[in-house]
N, C-alpha and C positions, 0 to 999 in steps of 0.2 A: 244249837243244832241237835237236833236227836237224830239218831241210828239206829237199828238193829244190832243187839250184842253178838260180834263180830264171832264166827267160830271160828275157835286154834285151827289156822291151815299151814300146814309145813312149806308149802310153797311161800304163801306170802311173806313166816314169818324168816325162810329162809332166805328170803328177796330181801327184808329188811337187813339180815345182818351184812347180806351182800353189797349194801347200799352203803351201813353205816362204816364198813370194811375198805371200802373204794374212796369216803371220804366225800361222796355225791350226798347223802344223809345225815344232817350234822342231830345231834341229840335235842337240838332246841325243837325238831320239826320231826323228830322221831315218835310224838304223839297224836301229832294231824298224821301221819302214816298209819298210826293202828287206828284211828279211830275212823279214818275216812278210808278204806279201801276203794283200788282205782273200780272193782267190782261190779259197786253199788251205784254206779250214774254209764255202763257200758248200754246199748242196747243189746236186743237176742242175740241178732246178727250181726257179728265183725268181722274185720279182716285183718288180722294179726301178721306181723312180718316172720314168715317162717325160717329161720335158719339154716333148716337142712334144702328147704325148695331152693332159697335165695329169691322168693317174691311174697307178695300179700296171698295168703290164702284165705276163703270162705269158712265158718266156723258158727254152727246155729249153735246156742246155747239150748232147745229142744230138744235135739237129732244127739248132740257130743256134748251133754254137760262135763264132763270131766275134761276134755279137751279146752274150751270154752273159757274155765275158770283156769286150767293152766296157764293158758294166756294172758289170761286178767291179771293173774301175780306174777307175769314174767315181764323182764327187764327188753319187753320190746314194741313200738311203736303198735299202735294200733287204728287201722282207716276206722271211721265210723261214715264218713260219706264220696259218693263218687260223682264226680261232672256236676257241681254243685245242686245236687239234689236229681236231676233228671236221669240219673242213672235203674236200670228196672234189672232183677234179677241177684242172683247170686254168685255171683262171676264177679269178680273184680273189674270195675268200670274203667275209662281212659284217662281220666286225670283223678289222683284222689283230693276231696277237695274240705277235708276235715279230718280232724284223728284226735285218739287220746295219746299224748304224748310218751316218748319212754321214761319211766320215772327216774331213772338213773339224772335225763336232761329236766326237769321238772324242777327235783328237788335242788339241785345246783343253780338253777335259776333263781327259786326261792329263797337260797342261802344269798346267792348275790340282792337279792331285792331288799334282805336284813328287813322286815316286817316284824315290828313292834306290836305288842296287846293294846289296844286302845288307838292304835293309828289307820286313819281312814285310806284305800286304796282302791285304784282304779284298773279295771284289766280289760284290755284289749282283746276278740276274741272267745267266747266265753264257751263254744265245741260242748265237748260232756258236763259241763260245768267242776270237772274235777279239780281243778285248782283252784276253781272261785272257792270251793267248799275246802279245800283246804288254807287257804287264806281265813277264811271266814272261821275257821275252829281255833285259829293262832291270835288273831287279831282279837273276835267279841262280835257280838250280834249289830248287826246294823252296819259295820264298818267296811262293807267291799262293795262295789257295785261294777258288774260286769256289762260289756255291751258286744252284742254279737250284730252281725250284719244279714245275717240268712234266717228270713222268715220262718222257718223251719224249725233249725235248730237251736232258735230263741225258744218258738215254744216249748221244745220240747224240754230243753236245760229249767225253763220256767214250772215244768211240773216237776221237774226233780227234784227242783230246790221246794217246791209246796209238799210235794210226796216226805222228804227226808227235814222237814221242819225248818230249814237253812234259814237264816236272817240275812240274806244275800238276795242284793237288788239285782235283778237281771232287765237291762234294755236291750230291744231291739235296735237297730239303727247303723250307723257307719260311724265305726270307730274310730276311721279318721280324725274325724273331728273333734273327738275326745267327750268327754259328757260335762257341760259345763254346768249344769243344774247341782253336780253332788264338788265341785271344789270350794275349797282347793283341799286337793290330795297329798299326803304324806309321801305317797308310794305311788307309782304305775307304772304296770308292766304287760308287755306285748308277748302273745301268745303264738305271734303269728308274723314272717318275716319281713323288714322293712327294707326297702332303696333308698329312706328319707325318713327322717324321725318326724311329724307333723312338728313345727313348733306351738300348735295350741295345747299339745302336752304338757309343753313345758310350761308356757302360763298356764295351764294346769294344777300345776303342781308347785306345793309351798318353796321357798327359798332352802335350800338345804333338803329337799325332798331327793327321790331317788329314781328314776328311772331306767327301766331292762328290759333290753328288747334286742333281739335277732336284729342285726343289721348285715350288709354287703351291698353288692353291686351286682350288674349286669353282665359284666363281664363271665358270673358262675353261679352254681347256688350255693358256694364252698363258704359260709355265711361265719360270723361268728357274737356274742352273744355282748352289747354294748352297757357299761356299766356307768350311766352319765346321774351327777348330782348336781342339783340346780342353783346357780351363782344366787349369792348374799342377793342382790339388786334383781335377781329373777330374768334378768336379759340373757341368759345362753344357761346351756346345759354342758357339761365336759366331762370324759372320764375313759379309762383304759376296759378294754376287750377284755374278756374273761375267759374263752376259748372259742374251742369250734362248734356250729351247730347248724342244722339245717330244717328250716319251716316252708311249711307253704305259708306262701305270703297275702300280704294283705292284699284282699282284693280291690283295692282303690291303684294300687301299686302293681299288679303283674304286669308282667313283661311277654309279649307278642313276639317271637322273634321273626324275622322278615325271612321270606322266602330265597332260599340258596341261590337258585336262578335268577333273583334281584339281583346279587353280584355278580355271580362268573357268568356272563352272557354267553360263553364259547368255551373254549378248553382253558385249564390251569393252563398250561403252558404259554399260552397268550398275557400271561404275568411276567414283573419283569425276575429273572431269576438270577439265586445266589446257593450258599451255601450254610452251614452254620455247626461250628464242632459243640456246641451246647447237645446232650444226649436227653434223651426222651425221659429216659427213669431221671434225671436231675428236673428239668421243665415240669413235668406232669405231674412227678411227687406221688404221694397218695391222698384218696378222697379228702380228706380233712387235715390234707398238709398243709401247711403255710405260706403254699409256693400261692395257689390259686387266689388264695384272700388278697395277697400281697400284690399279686399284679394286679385284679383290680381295684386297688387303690392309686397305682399311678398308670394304669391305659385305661384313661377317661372313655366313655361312650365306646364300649369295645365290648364285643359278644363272642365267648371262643366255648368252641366246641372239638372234644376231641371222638374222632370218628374211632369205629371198632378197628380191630386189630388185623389183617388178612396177610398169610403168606412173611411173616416177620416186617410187615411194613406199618405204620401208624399214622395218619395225617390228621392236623391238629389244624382247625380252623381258627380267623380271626376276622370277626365282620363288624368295621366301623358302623355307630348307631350315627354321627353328626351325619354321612355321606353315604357314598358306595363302596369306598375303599374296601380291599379285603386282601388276607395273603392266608398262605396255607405253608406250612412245612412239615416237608413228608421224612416221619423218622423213619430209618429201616437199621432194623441189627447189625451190629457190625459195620457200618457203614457212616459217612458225612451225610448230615442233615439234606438235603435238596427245600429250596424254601422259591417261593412265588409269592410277588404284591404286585399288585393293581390298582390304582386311584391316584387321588389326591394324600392322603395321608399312609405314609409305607407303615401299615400295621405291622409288619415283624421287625421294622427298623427300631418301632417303639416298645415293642413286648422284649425283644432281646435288651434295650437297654434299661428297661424297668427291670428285668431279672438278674442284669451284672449289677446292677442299684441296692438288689435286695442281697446276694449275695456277697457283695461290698460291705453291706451295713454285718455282713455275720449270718444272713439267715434267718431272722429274726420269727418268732411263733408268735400268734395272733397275739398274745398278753403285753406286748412290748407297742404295741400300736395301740391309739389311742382315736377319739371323734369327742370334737367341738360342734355344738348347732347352736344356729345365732337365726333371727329371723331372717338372715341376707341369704343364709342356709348353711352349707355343713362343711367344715376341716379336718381332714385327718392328721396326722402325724404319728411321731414315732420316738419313743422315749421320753422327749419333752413338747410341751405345749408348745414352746416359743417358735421353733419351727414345723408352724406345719403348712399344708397346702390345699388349695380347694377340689372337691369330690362331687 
């Protein structure tokens, strides 16, 4: 791959140590960082996640070069598209529906994906093509082939890799299905977050191959980052979480969630009600505690949403995906839970006893949980393989 020779930027190079400091940067991949800056594959116009806003802001590289490039070498997510392409303006759109990753998550993924010189790899996803082209400087010419699903931004990753010389296949198409023209694969790894690993990845990819990919449930986007290596015999994939992380996911995979008024036809209270001394701050956790991963691992077909905050009260929904079931419980300060189910299925009978489960076992942080996929489909468990149970 050829480049442009990169100028000393205090930013980036101070992002680098900040990287390799954190331990998200390991030295092996400390030269695809300087050689490929996230930079050199952004478009003009992004939307970088601002920390002081606490949202995506507009940012032309035009108008605020120096702004622009600050973003580029900072340690923060960046949209590159919104409402899958139908978005018009400079405003931040309603779903984002592309980005370049934070390189902090990037590079940690890439450590877990342990990508060898001369081993062919498969990427799900291909957005800025920034990590195709960072694979592709570790790996060797010819060795990565990416597929993206959005017409769009195939072609445009397609001129970036011709613009920047890259030896990187780029296909358009659905990922899904994996690209069976370039296996079998050493390596593949998803860019973008799964409900379901496809099993054609895994026949995919050689025996002893490696796969990393964003996975979770429905139940949140509280996602965490699957590290499965593929059995001797090629029949299943198995391996332990690496931590927390959260992608947009694969578009063959979102999740639609059904309208509030589909359950509560009338007032909560028309549920049947209880109580519950389980406290909000232990349940809720924070964004990428280990509470959320954990219970949806064992409340199967469950979608929970926790509503804003008003007056010291908090109510935290749970809406069966098999049925209608649904139950709500309203935390307020200082005070005993008030809780409400409705249906067939007591959704807080089962979310309270999945969290006495998780807290029984210790508590346990996404590393200690682990996913099996077999073509009947997928296992999770927890510490060891021998017990685990279906997802």
């Amino acid at each position: 791959m050829t480049t442009n020779a990169r100028e000393e930027r205090p930013s980036l190079d101070g992002l680098g140590r900040a990287l390799m400091s954190a331990g998200a940067l390991s030295s092996d991949w400390a030269p695809a960082y300087a050689a490929v800056p996230r930079a050199i594959v952004l478009p003009d116009l992004i939307w970088p996640f601002d920390l002081a806003a606490g949202r995506s802001v507009p940012v032309s590289r035009a108008e605020e070069p120096e702004r622009w490039q600050e973003f580029a070498d900072s340690d923060v997510p960046i949209v590159t598209q919104w409402d899958d392409g139908q978005h018009n303006g400079t405003e931040p759109g309603h779903v984002p529906t592309s980005s370049a990753s934070m390189p902090s998550v990037v590079f940690r993924m890439l450590q877990d994906l342990d990508l060898q010189p001369g081993q062919r790899a498969l990427e799900i996803g291909t957005a800025t093509a920034w990590n195709a082209l960072l694979m592709a400087h570790r790996a060797g010419p010819g060795c990565v082939t990416t597929v993206e699903v959005d017409r769009s931004l195939a072609t445009a990753a397609m001129a970036t890799v011709e613009r920047l010389r890259a030896a990187v296949q780029v296909v358009h198409g659905d990922g899904f299905q994996g690209y069976q023209d370039g296996a079998p694969y050493d390596r593949v790894i998803a860019t973008c977050g799964l409900r379901a690993v496809p099993f054609a990845w895994v026949e995919q990819c050689r025996p002893g191959g490696v796969i990393v990919a964003p996975w979770g449930t429905d139940y949140s986007h509280a996602d965490a980052v699957a590290r499965l290596v593929v059995a001797p015999d090629g029949a299943s994939a198995s391996g332990r979480f690496t931590g927390p992380v959260e992608f947009m996911k694969l578009r063959a995979q979102r999740f639609a969630p059904r309208p509030h008024s589909e359950y509560v036809t009338g007032s909560v209270a028309d549920g049947v009600e209880s109580s519950t001394t389980i406290t909000e701050a232990e349940f809720v956790g924070e964004q990428f505690g280990p509470e959320r991963f954990a219970m949806g691992l064992r409340v199967p077909q469950c979608s929970y949403v926790v509503a804003d905050k008003h007056d010291g009260a908090r109510p935290v929904w749970f809406y069966s995906l098999s049925d209608r079931s649904w139950a709500c419980v309203l935390f307020r300060d200082g005070d005993t839970a008030r809780v409400w189910q409705s249906g067939p299925r007591q959704m807080w009978d089962e979310a309270q006893a999945a969290f006495q489960w998780w807290v029984g076992h210790g508590r346990p942080d996404q590393s200690r949980f682990g996913l099996t996929v077999t073509p009947e489909g997928e296992r999770a468990w927890l510490d060891d393989i021998a017990h685990s149970w279906a997802v």
